[in-house]
N, C-alpha and C positions, 0 to 999 in steps of 0.2 A: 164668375168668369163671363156671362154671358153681357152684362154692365161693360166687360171690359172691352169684349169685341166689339159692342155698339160703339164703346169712344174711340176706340181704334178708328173705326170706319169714319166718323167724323173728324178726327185727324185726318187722315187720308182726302178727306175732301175737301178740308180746310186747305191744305196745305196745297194742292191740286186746284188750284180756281178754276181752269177752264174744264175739270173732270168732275160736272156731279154724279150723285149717285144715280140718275134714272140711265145714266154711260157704262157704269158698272152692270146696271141693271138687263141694257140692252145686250150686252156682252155678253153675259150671264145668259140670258135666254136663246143668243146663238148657237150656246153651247152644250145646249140641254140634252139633247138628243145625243149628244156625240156622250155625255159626259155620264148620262142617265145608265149608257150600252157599257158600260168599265163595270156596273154591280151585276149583283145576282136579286131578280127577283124585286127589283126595284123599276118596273114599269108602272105598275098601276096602286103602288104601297102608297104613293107620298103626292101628292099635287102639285101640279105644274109649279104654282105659287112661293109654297113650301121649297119645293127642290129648288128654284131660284134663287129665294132667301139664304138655305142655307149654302150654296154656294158661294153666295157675296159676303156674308157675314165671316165664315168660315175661312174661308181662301183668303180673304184681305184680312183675316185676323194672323193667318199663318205669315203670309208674305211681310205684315209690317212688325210681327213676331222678331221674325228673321233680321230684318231692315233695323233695328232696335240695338239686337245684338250685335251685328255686324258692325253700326254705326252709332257709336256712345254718344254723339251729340246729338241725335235724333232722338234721345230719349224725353220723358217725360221725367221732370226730378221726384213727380208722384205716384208714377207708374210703379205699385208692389211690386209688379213682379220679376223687377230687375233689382229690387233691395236685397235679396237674398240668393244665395246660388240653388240652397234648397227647392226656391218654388220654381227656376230653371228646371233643374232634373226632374223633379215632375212630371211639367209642362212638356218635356222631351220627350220622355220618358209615353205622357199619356198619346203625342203624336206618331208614335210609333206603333200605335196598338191597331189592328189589321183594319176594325171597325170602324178607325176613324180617318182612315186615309179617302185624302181628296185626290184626282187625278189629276197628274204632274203637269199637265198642260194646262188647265186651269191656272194652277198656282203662276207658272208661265207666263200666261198670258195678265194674269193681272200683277204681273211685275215688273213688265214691260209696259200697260197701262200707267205704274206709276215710275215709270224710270227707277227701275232697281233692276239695272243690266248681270250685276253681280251674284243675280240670287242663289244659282244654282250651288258656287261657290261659298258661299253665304251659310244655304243649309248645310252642308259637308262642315265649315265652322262650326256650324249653331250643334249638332249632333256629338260635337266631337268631346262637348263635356260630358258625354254618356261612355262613348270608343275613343281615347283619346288617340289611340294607333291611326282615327280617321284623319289627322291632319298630315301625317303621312303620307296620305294616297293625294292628300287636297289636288299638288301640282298636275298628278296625274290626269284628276277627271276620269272622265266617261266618255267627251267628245260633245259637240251641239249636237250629233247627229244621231245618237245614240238614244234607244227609245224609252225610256225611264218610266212605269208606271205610276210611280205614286215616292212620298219620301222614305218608305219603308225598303220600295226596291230598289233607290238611288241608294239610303246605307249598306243594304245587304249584297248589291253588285260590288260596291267596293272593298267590302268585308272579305269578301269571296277572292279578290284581286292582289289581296293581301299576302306577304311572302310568311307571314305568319299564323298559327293554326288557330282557328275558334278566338278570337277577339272580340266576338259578342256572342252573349246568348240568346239564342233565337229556337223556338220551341219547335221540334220537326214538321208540326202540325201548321206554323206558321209560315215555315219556309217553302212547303209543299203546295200554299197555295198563292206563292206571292208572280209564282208566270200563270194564272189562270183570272177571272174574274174574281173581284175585291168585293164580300162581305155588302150587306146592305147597309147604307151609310146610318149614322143618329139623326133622328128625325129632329129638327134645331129647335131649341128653349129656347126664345129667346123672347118672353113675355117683359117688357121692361115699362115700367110705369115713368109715366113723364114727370111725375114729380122727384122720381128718385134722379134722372136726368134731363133738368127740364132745357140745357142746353141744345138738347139735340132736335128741336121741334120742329123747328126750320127744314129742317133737312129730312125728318124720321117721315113725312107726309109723302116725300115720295118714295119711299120704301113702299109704303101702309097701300102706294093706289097696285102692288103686285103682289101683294103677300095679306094675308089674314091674321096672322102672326107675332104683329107688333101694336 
């Protein structure tokens, strides 16, 4: 997986000519502080470097995730993980899990970085083969204005919105802490040898001058 968010990212910047990665990267470090304050116990766990990386790696894997599904002709015809629905619900499945939620304004902002205006709607789609009852609420929304922590809390607001009882299952312990500070995030894997993608070399040198990492 970790192979796949690096091609992502190169996607994304292929496709973006006047967006490279040290833009993403600059972004990323605006954000750090604001973005560092949403966990528990994650001030001084993880390195500036680290916490950067995995924000860009992360968030531009989720956003072009979404962008993918939403947008069948943006796909890769080699991309696995649109060959099967199986490895979807997964995929779904694992981004809903307390541990790995990015803050919804990240995701945001680097979707607007790549013009994907649609996201929010996009993710309510992409979820919905988990909740199908979410395509339901899709019209409704949340609102732009409305403060959405993470995509765990954008499903479970509108679970909650629902004229119908328990539509998803969500463990009390998960729900208990989804209006409070979000869990310390995974510290990102993402050791990728250039032989195994020597495509990305070009581009992976300005990652490498922020992070340790790669």
């Amino acid at each position: 997986m970790e192979i796949r968010k690096v091609h992502y990212l190169k996607e994304v910047v292929d496709r973006h000519q006047d967006a490279e990665i040290s833009s993403f990267v600059a972004r990323a470090e605006k954000m750090e502080d604001r973005a560092r304050n949403c966990y528990e116990g994650i001030q001084t766990e993880m390195s500036s470097a680290k916490f950067v990386t995995m924000m860009v790696l992360d968030g531009l894997f989720v956003v072009e995730l979404i962008r993918r599904f939403h947008d069948s002709n943006s796909r890769d015809g080699n991309d696995y993980i649109f060959k099967q629905n199986r490895n979807l619900m997964i995929i779904a499945r694992d981004l809903l899990l307390l541990e790995n939620q990015l803050p919804f304004f990240v995701l945001k902002r680097f979707s607007e970085m790549t013009t994907f205006s649609d996201f929010q709607i996009a993710a309510i789609r992409f979820f919905s083969i988990m909740v199908p009852e979410l395509r339901i609420q899709e019209n409704r929304g949340l609102g732009p204005n409305r403060d959405i922590k993470h995509l765990l809390h954008l499903v479970h607001n509108l679970c909650l919105s629902s004229p119908q009882e328990s539509i998803i299952s969500v463990q009390s312990s998960t729900v208990e802490q989804l209006d409070v500070e979000m869990g310390s995030p995974q510290e990102p894997n993402i050791s990728v040898q250039s032989s195994s993608v020597p495509q990305v070399e070009r581009w992976e040198k300005d990652l490498v001058k922020v992070s340790d990492v790669l």
